[in-house]
C-alpha positions in Angstrom: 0.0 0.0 0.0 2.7 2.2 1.0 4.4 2.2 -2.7 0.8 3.3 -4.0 0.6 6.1 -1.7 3.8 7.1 -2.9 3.9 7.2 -6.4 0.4 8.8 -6.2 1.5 11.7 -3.6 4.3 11.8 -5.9 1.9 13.0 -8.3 0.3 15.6 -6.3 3.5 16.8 -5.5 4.9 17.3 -8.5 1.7 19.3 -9.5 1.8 22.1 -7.3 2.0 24.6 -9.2 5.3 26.9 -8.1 5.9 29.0 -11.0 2.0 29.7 -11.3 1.8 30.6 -7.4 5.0 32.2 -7.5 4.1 34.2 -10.3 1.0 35.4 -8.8 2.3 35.8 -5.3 5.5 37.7 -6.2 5.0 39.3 -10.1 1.0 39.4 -9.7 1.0 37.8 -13.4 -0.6 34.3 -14.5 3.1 33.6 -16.3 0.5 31.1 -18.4 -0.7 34.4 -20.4 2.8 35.3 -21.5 6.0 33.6 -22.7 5.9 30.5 -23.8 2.4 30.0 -21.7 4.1 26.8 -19.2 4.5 27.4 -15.6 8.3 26.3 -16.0 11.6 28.1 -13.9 12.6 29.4 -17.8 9.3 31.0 -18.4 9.4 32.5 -15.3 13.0 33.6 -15.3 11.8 35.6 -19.0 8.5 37.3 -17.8 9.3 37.8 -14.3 12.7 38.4 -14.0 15.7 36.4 -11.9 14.1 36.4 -8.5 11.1 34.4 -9.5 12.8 32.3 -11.7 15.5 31.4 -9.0 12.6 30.3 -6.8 10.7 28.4 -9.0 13.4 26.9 -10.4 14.4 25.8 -6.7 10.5 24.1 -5.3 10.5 22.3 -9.0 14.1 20.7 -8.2 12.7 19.8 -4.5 9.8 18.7 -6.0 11.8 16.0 -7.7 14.0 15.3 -5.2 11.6 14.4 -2.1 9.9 11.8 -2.8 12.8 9.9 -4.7 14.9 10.9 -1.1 11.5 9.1 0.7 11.5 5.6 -1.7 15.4 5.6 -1.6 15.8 6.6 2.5 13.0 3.3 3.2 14.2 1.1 0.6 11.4 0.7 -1.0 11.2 -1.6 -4.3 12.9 -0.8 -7.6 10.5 -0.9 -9.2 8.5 2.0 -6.7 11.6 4.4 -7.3 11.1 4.0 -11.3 7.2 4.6 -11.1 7.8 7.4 -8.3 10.2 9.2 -10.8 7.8 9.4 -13.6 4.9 10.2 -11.2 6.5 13.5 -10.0 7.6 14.5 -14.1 4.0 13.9 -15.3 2.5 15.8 -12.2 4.4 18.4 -12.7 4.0 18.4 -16.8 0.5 18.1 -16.0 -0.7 19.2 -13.2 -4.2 18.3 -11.6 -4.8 21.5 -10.1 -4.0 23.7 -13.5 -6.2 22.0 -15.8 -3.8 19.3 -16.7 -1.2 22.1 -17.8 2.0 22.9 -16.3 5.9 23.5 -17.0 8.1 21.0 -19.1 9.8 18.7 -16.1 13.4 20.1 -16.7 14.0 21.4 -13.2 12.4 18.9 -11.6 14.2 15.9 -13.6 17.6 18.4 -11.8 15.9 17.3 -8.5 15.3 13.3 -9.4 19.2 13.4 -10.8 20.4 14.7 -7.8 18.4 12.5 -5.6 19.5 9.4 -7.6 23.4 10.3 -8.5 24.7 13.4 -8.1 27.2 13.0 -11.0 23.9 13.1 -12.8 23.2 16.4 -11.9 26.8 17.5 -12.8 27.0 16.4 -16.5 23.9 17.9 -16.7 24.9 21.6 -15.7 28.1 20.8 -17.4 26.4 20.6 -20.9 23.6 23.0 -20.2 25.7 25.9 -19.1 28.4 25.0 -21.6 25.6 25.1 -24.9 23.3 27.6 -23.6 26.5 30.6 -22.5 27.6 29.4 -26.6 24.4 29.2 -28.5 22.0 31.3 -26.2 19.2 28.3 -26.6 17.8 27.7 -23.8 15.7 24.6 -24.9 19.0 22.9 -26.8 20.6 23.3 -23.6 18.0 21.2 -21.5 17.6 18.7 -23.9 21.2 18.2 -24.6 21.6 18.4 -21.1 19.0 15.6 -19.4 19.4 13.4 -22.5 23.6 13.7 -21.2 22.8 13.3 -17.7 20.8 10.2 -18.4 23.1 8.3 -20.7 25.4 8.8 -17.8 22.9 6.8 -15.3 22.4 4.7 -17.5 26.1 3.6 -17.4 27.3 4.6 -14.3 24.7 4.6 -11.9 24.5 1.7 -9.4 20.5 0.7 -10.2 19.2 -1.6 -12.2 16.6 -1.6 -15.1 13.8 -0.3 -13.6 15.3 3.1 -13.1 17.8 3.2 -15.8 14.4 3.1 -18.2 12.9 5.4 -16.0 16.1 7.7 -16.7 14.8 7.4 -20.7 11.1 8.0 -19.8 11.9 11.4 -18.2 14.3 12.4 -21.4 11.3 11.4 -23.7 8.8 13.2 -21.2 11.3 16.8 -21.7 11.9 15.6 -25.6 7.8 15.4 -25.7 7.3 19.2 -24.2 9.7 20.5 -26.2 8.5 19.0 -29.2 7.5 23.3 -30.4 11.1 24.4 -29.3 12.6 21.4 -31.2 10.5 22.5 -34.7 11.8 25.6 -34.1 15.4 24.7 -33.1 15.3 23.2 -36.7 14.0 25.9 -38.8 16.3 28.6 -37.1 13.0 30.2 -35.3 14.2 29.5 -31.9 14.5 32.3 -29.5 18.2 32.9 -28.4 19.4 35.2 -25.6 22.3 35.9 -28.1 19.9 37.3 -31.2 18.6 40.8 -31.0 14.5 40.3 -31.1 
């Protein structure tokens, strides 16, 4: 029972909504009616400035992180931990109390990575501060980024198959909300902190 409970609180977890609270609480904006319309740390960062970004970007890492720290700290199941990782991405991605709406799980996959293997988390901001300070993409940098930190789980990480395809579920779940920034990544339409709008 108690692996149900948490996969499903994982859920609810990963659903509340920071950047949409944060947004309101600190900016007095719905960040969903500007940007790029998610409740993600980037969208934030872009329509509300640094401050709000910082803090979103923080509760959707801890979002990731605590209940992968509660299935690792009882050693629970495998196979808990793997359905416990997607639980929080999804509920964050879509979250229950927006309408099934919500950001696009890269901060909080920062939170699971650290939780898991903190080497992880280390190629990750490797390759994302490395592309995104040399091409000014934001997106290429967080897909390059999780796909780099989950290739390195997937070799190096002391777990066994049920997480190591939970490491791939996450990378498709970030390659799936991308999916706009990738069309646009290939036809050059991408926004770039380095172009002049």
């Amino acid at each position: 029972m108690i692996h149900f409970l948490l996969i499903i609180g994982a859920y609810l977890l990963g659903s509340f909504p920071s950047g949409y609270l944060v947004g309101k609480w600190l900016g007095n904006k719905d960040i969903r009616n500007y940007g790029s319309g998610n409740t993600g740390a980037t969208n934030a960062l872009r329509v509300l400035g640094p401050k709000v970004g910082l803090i979103t970007f923080l509760l959707d890492f801890f979002k990731g992180a605590f209940p992968c720290f509660l299935a690792l700290h009882f050693h629970l199941p495998e196979w808990t931990l793997a359905f416990t990782m997607i639980a929080v991405s999804l509920g964050h991605c879509y979250s229950i109390f927006l309408g099934f709406s919500g950001g696009k799980a890269v901060a909080t996959t920062c939170g699971i990575f650290f939780i898991m293997d903190y080497r992880m988390l280390v190629v990750f901001a490797i390759v994302f501060f490395i592309l995104v300070f040399t091409t000014g993409y934001v997106s290429l940098g967080s897909l390059t980024s999780s796909l780099s930190g989950a290739i390195f789980g997937l070799f190096f990480s002391p777990y066994g198959p049920w997480v190591k395809f939970a490491f791939l579920l996450l990378v498709a779940i970030i390659f799936y909300r991308h999916s706009s920034n990738i069309g646009r990544l290939l036809r050059g339409e991408e926004s770039s902190f380095k172009k002049k709008k």
